[in-house]
C-alpha positions as CSV (number, residue, x, y, z in Angstrom):
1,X,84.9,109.5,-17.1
2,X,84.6,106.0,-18.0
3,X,84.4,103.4,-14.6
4,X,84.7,100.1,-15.3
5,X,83.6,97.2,-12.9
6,X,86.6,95.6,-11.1
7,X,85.4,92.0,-12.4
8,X,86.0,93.0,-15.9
9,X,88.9,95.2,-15.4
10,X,91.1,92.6,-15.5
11,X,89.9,91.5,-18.8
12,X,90.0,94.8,-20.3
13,X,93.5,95.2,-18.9
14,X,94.5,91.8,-20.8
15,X,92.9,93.4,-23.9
16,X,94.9,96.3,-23.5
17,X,98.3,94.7,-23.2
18,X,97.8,93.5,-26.9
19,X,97.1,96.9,-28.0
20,X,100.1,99.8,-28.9
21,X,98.2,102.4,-26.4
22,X,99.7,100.3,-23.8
23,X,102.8,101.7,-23.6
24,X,101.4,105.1,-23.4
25,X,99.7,103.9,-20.4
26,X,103.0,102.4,-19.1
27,X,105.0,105.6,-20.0
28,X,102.2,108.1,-18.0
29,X,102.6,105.5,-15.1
30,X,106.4,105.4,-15.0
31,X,106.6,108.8,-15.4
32,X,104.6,109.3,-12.3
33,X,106.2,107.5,-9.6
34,X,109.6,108.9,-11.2
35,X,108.1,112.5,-10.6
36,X,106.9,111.0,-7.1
37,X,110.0,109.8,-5.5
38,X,112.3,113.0,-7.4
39,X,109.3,115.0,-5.6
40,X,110.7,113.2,-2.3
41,X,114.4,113.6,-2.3
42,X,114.3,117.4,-3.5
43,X,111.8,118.1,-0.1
44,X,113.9,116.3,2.1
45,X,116.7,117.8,1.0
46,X,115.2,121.2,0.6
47,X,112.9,121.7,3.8
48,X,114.4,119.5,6.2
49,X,118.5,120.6,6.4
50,X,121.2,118.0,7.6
51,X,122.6,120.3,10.0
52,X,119.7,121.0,12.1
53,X,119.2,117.4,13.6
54,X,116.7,116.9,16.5
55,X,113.7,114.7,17.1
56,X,111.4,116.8,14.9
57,X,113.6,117.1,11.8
58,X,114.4,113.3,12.1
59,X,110.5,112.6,12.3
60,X,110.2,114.9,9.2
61,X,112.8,113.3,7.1
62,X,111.2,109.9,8.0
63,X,108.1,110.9,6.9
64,X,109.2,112.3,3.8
65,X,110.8,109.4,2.6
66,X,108.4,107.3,3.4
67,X,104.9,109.0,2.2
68,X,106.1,111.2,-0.2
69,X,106.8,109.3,-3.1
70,X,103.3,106.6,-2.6
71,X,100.9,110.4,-1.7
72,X,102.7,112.7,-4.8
73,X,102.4,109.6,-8.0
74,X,99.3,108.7,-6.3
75,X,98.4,112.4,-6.5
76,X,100.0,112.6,-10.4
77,X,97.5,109.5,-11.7
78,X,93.8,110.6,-10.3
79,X,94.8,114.1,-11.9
80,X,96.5,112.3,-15.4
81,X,93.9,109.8,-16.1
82,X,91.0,111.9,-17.1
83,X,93.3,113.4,-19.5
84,X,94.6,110.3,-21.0
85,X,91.4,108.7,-21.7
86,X,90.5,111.0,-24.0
87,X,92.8,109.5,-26.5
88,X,93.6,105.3,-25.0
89,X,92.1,103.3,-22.9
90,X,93.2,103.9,-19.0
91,X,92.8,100.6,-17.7
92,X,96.6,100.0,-16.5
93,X,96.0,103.7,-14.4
94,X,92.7,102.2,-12.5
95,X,94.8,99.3,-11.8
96,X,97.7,101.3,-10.0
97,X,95.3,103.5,-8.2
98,X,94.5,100.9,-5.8
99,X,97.5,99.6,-6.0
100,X,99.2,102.6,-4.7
101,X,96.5,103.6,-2.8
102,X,97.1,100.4,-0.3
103,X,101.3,101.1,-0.1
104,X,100.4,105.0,0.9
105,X,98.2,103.4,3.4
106,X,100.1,100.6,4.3
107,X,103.1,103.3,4.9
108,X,101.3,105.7,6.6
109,X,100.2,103.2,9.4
110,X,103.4,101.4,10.0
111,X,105.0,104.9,10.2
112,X,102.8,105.9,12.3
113,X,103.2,102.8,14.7
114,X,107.0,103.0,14.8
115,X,106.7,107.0,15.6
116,X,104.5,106.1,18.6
117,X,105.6,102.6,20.1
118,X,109.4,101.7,20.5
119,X,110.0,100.2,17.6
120,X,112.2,97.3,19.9
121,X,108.6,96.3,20.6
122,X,108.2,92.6,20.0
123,X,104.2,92.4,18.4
124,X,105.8,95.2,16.3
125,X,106.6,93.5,13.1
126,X,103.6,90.8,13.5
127,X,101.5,94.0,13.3
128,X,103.0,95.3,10.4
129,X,102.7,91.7,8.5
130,X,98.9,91.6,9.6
131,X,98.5,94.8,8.5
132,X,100.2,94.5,5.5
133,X,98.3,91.2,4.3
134,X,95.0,92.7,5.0
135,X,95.8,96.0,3.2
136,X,96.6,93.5,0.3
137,X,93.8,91.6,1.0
138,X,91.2,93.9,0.5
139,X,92.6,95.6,-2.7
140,X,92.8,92.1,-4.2
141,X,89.1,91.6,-3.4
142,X,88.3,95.0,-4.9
143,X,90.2,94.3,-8.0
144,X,88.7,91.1,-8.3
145,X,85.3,92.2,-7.7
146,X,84.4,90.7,-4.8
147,X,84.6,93.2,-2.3
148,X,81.0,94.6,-2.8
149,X,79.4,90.9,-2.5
150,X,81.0,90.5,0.5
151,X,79.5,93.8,2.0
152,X,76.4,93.1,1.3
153,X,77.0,89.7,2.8
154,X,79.0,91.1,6.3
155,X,75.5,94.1,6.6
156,X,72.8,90.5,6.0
157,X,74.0,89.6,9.2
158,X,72.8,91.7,11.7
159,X,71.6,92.0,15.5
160,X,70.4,94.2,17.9
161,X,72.5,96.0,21.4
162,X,69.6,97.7,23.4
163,X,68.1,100.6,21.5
164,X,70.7,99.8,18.4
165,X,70.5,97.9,15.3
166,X,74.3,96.3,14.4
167,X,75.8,94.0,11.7
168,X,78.8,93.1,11.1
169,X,79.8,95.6,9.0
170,X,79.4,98.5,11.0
171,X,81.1,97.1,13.6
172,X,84.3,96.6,11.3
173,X,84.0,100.0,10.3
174,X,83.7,100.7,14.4
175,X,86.8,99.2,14.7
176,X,88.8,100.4,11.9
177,X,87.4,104.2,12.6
178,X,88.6,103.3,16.6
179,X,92.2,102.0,15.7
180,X,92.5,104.4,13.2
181,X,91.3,107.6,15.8
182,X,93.1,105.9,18.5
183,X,96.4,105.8,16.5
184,X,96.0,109.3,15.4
185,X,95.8,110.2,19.3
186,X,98.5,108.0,20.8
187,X,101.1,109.7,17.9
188,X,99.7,113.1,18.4
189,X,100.1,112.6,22.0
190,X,103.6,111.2,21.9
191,X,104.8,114.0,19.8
192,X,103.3,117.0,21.9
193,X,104.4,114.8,25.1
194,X,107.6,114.7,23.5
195,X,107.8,118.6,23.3
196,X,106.5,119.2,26.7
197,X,109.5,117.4,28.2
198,X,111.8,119.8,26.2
199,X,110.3,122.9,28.2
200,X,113.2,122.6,30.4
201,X,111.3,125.9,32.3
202,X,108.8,123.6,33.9
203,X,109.5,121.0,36.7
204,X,110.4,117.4,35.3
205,X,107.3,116.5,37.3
206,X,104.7,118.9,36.0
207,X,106.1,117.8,32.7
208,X,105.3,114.0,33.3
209,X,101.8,115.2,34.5
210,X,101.5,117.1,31.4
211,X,102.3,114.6,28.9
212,X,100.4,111.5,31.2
213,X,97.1,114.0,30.4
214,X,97.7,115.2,26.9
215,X,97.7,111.4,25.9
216,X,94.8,110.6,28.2
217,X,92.8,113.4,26.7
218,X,93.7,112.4,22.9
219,X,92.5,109.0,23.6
220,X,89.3,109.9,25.1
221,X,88.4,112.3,22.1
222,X,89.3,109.6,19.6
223,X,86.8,107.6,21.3
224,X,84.5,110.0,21.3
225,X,84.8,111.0,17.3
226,X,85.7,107.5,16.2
227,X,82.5,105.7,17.0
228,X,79.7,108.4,16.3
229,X,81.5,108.5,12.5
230,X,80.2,105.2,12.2
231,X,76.8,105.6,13.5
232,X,77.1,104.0,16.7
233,X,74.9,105.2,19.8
234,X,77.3,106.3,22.6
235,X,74.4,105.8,24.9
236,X,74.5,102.3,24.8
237,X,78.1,102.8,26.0
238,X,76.5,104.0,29.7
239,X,75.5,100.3,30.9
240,X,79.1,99.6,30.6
241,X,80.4,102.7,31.9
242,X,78.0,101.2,35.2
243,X,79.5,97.6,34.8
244,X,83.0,99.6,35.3
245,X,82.0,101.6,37.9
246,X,81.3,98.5,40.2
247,X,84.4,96.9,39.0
248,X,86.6,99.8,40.1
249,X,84.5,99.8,43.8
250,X,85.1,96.0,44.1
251,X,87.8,94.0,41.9
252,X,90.0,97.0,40.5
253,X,90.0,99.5,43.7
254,X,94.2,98.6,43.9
255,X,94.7,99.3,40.1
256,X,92.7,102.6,40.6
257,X,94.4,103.5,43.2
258,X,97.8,103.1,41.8
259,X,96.9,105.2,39.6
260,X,95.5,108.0,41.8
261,X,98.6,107.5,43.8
262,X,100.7,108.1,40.6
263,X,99.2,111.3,39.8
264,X,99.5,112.5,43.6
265,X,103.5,111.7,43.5
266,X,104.2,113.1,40.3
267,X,101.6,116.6,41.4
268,X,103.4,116.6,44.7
269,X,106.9,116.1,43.6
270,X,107.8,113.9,46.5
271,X,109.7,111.9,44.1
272,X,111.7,112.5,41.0
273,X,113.5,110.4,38.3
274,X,117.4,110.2,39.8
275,X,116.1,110.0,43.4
276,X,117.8,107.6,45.3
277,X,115.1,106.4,47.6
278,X,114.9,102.9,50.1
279,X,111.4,101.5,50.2
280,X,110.3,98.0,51.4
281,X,113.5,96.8,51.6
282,X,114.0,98.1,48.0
283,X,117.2,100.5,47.5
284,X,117.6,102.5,44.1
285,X,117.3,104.9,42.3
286,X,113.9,106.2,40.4
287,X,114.7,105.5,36.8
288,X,110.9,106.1,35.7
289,X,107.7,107.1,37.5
290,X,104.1,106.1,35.4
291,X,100.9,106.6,36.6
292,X,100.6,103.1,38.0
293,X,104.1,102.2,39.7
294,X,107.8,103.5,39.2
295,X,111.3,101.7,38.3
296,X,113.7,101.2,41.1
297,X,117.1,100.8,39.5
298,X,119.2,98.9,42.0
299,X,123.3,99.3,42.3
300,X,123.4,95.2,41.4
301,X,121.4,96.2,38.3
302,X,118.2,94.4,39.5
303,X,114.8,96.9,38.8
304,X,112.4,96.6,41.1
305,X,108.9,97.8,40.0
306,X,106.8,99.1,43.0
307,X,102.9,100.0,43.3
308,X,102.7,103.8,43.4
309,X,99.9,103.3,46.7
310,X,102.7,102.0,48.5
311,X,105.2,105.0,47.5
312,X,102.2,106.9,49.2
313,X,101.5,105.1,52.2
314,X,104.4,104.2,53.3
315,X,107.5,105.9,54.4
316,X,110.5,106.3,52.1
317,X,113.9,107.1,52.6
318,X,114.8,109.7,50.2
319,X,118.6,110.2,50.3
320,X,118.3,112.4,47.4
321,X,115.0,114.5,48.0
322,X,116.7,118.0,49.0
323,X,120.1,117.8,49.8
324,X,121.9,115.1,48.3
325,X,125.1,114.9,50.9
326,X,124.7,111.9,52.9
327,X,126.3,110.8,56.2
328,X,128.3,107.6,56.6
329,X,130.1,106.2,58.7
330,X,132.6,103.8,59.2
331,X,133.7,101.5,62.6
332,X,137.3,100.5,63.8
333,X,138.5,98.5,67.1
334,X,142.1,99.1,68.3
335,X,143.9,97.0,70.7
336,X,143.8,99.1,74.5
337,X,146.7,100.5,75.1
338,X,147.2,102.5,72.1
339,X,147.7,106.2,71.4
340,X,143.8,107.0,70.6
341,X,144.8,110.8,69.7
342,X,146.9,109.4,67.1
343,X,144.7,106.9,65.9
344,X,141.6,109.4,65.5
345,X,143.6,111.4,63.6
346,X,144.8,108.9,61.4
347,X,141.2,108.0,60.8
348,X,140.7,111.9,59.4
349,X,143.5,111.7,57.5
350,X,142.3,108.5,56.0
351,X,139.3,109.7,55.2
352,X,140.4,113.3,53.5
353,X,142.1,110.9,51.0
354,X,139.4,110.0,49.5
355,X,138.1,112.3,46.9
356,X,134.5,111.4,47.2
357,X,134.6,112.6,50.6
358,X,133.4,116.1,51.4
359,X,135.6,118.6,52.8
360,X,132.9,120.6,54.2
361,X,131.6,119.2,56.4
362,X,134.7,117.8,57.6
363,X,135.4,114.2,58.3
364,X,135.4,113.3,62.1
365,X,136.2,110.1,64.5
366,X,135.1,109.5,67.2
367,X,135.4,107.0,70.9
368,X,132.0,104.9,70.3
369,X,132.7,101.9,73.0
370,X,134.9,100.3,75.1
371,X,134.2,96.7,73.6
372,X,135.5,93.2,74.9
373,X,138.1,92.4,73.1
374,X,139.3,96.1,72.0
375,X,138.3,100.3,71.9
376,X,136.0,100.9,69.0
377,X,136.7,103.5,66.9
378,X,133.7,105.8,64.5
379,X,134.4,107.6,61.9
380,X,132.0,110.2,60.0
381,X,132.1,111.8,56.8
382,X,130.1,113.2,54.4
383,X,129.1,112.0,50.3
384,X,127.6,114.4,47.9
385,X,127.0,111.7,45.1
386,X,124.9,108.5,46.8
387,X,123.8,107.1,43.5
388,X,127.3,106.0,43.0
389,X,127.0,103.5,45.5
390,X,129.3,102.9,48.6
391,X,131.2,99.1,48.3
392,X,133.7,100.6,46.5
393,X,134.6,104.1,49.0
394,X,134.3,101.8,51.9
395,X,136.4,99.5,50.8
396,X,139.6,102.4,49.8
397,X,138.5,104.0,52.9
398,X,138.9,100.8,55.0
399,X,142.6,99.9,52.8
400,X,143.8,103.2,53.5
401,X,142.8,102.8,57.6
402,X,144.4,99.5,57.2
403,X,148.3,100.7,55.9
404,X,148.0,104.3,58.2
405,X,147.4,102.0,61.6
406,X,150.7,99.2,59.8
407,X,152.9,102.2,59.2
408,X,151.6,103.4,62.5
409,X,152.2,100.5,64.5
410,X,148.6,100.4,65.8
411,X,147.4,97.0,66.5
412,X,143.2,96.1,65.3
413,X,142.7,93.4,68.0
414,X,140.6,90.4,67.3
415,X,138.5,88.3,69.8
416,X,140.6,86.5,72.9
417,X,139.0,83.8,75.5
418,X,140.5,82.9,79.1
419,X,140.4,79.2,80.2
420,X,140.1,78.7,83.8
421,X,140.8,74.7,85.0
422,X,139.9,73.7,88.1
423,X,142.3,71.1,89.1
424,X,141.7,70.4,92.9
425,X,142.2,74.6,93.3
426,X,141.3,76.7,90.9
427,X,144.5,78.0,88.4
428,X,144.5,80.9,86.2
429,X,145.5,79.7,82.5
430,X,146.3,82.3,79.7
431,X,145.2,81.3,76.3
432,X,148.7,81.9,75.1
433,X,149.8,78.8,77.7
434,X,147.6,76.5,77.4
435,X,148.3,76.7,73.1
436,X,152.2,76.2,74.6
437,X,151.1,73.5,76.5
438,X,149.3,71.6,73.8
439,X,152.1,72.4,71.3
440,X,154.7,70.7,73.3
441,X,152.6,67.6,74.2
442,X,152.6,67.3,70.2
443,X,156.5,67.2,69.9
444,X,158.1,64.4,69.4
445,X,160.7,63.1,72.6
C-alpha cells in the first residue's frame, strides 16, 4: 500500500479534488460513517432493550451511541482503502483516518470521565476543552507534518534521575500512559464499586470497605503497568517512597490517621449512613462515611464534616446504633393546690395523641419537684423515628398539654415575689397590694 508523507498529503489531496476519482473517494467515505452510525442505532436498539433500565443498561446505551459510530466507519476505512487504491488515488481516506481516529479518542475519554466523576463536577468541561484542543492539536501537527520534527526535538532534550536516562518525550508518554492507566482504573473501579453496593446480602459497611479497596487496588496496578510501558525504572520510585515515609511519621501522621480511623469505622460497623449520632457538639445524621472523615447532616440543613480520628477517639452518641426508640421527655409546673392525679393523667393523655409517640412503651408523668413558684410536672415517652427531629412533636405535644390543663381548669403558675417594708415595724405586703397601692396613687382625684 502506498504511504504518503503527511507534508505532501495535503498537496496530493488538492490534486485530487480536481480529478473525477474524487467523488469515488467521497462516496466510499460517506458510505462509511452512514454504515457506522446505522451500525449504532440497530445495537442499541437490538442488545440493549428499553424495558430493562438500570445503571448498567444506561451505561451501555451511552456508550453505544457515543463510540459506535467513530470505532465501526473508523473500522470500515483501514479495511476499504487497500481496496480502493487499486483503482484511484486514496488520499481523502488517509485524511479521515486521523481525523476519525482523534473523535473515537476524543469520545472515548470524555465518556469515560463522565462515567467515573459526577458529571456536576466544575473542572469537568475545562477538561474536556483541554482535551479536546490537544486531541486536535496533535492530529493537525501530524497532518501537517510536523509531528515527527517535534519528536525528535522533545527526545534532544534529555537528563538524567539517578540510574535513569529521561527526556522529555518519555516523560509525556509517562504521563499520557499514567492518565490513561489511571482513568482505566478509577472507571473500572467505579463500576465494580457500583455493583458491590447492589449485593444487598452484604453489610452496607463491608460494601463501602469493598468498593474503598477495589478502587485503591486499580489505582495501584495502573501505576504499576503504566510507567514500566514506557520504560521507566520503578526503582528510582523507592527514594520517594522514603521521602513519604518520613512525611507520614512527621507532617501527615493526622491525614494518615484519618484514614486508618476510616477503615476501622467502616470494618467495625460502629457507624452507618442514617445513624443519627451527637459528636463534639455536632448532631446529625451520617449521610456519607469516606476513608478520611464522614458527612453530618444536621436537622437545620447545615453538614458538618468531621475527622474520622475523632469519630474514634472520642465518644459518640448514637441514638440510632441498635435500637432506634429514644426517650424524651417533656417538663410542666402547675400552680399547688391542684388535683395532681388529674393533671398526670392529662399529661398521658396528651401524650397518646400524638402519633409519633410509642404505645409500647407507654407514655408516663411523673412528680419531679416541688419548685418555688409551682409543682413541676415530667412527662416520658418514647420515639421510634429520631431522624425526624423533635421541634415540631414538642411543640403539638406542649399545645395539646396547654388546651387539656384550659379545659381542665388547671392553672401553669409563673414566678411571684413578696415585698417586705419596714416602716418603723416590720409589715407583711402582698405583691397583689402593693400593685393596688401604686394603681390608685396613679388615679386622678
Amino acid at each position: 500500500m502506498k504511504t504518503f508523507r503527511e507534508g505532501g498529503l495535503l498537496h496530493e489531496l488538492w490534486r485530487d479534488l480536481h480529478d473525477p476519482s474524487i467523488l469515488w473517494q467521497m462516496g466510499a467515505l460517506g458510505l462509511c460513517l452512514a454504515i457506522g452510525w446505522v451500525t449504532a442505532y440497530w445495537l442499541e436498539r437490538r442488545l440493549v432493550p428499553a424495558a430493562d433500565e438500570n445503571r448498567f443498561t444506561t451505561f451501555g446505551r451511552r456508550g453505544l451511541k457515543r463510540l459506535v459510530p467513530p470505532l465501526a466507519s473508523l473500522a470500515l476505512v483501514l479495511s476499504l482503502r487497500p481496496l480502493l487504491e487499486q483503482w484511484v488515488a486514496v488520499n481523502l481516506l488517509n485524511l479521515a483516518v486521523p481525523l476519525i481516529g482523534a473523535l473515537l479518542v476524543i469520545r472515548a475519554v470524555v465518556f469515560v470521565v463522565r462515567q467515573t466523576f459526577s458529571e456536576k463536577a466544575p473542572w469537568l468541561a475545562a477538561f474536556e476543552r483541554f482535551f479536546a484542543f490537544t486531541a486536535w492539536a496533535v492530529v493537525a501537527l501530524h497532518i501537517l507534518g510536523v509531528l515527527p520534527d517535534l519528536i525528535v526535538f522533545l527526545e534532544s532534550v534529555h537528563f538524567t534521575v539517578g540510574r535513569q536516562r529521561l527526556d522529555l518525550w518519555l516523560l509525556l508518554q509517562g504521563v499520557a500512559a499514567v492518565l490513561v492507566t489511571l482513568l482505566i482504573a478509577l472507571w473500572a473501579g467505579s463500576l465494580l464499586e457500583a455493583r458491590v453496593m447492589g449485593l444487598n446480602a452484604l453489610d452496607v459497611n463491608i460494601r463501602l470497605v469493598l468498593g474503598r479497596l477495589i478502587r485503591v487496588g486499580l489505582l495501584l496496578i495502573a501505576m504499576l503497568i503504566g510507567l514500566p510501558a514506557v520504560g521507566i525504572d520503578l526503582t528510582m520510585l523507592s527514594v520517594f517512597g522514603g521521602a513519604l515515609g518520613v512525611g507520614l511519621g512527621f507532617g501527615l501522621q493526622k491525614i494518615a490517621a484519618n484514614y486508618v480511623s476510616g477503615f476501622i469505622i467502616l470494618l467495625d460497623r460502629s457507624l452507618r449512613p442514617g445513624n443519627l449520632i451527637e459528636v463534639g457538639g455536632h448532631r446529625g445524621i451520617v449521610e456519607q462515611i469516606t476513608t478520611r472523615y464522614t458527612v453530618l447532616r444536621g436537622q437545620a440543613g447545615v453538614e458538618w464534616i468531621v475527622p474520622n480520628e475523632m469519630l474514634v477517639s472520642s465518644v459518640i452518641a448514637n441514638e440510632t446504633f441498635s435500637d432506634p426508640k429514644v426517650r424524651h421527655t417533656v417538663r410542666v409546673s402547675v400552680a399547688y393546690g391542684t388535683d395532681l392525679a388529674r393533671a398526670l393523667a392529662l399529661l398521658v393523655e396528651a401524650a397518646r395523641r400524638q402519633p409519633r409517640v410509642l404505645a409500647d412503651p407507654p407514655p408516663k408523668a411523673f412528680l419531679a419537684e416541688f419548685a418555688d413558684s409551682g409543682i413541676t410536672l415530667e412527662l416520658a415517652f418514647w420515639i421510634a423515628d429520631p431522624e425526624e427531629g423533635t421541634a415540631p412533636l414538642r411543640s403539638d405535644l406542649l399545645l395539646s398539654i396547654w388546651q387539656a390543663f384550659q379545659e381542665a381548669g388547671i392553672v401553669i403558675p409563673y414566678p411571684q415575689r413578696d415585698v417586705r417594708l419596714i416602716t418603723g415595724k416590720e409589715q407583711f405586703v402582698p405583691t397583689e397590694d402593693l400593685l393596688e397601692q401604686s394603681h390608685a396613687r396613679k388615679r386622678p382625684s
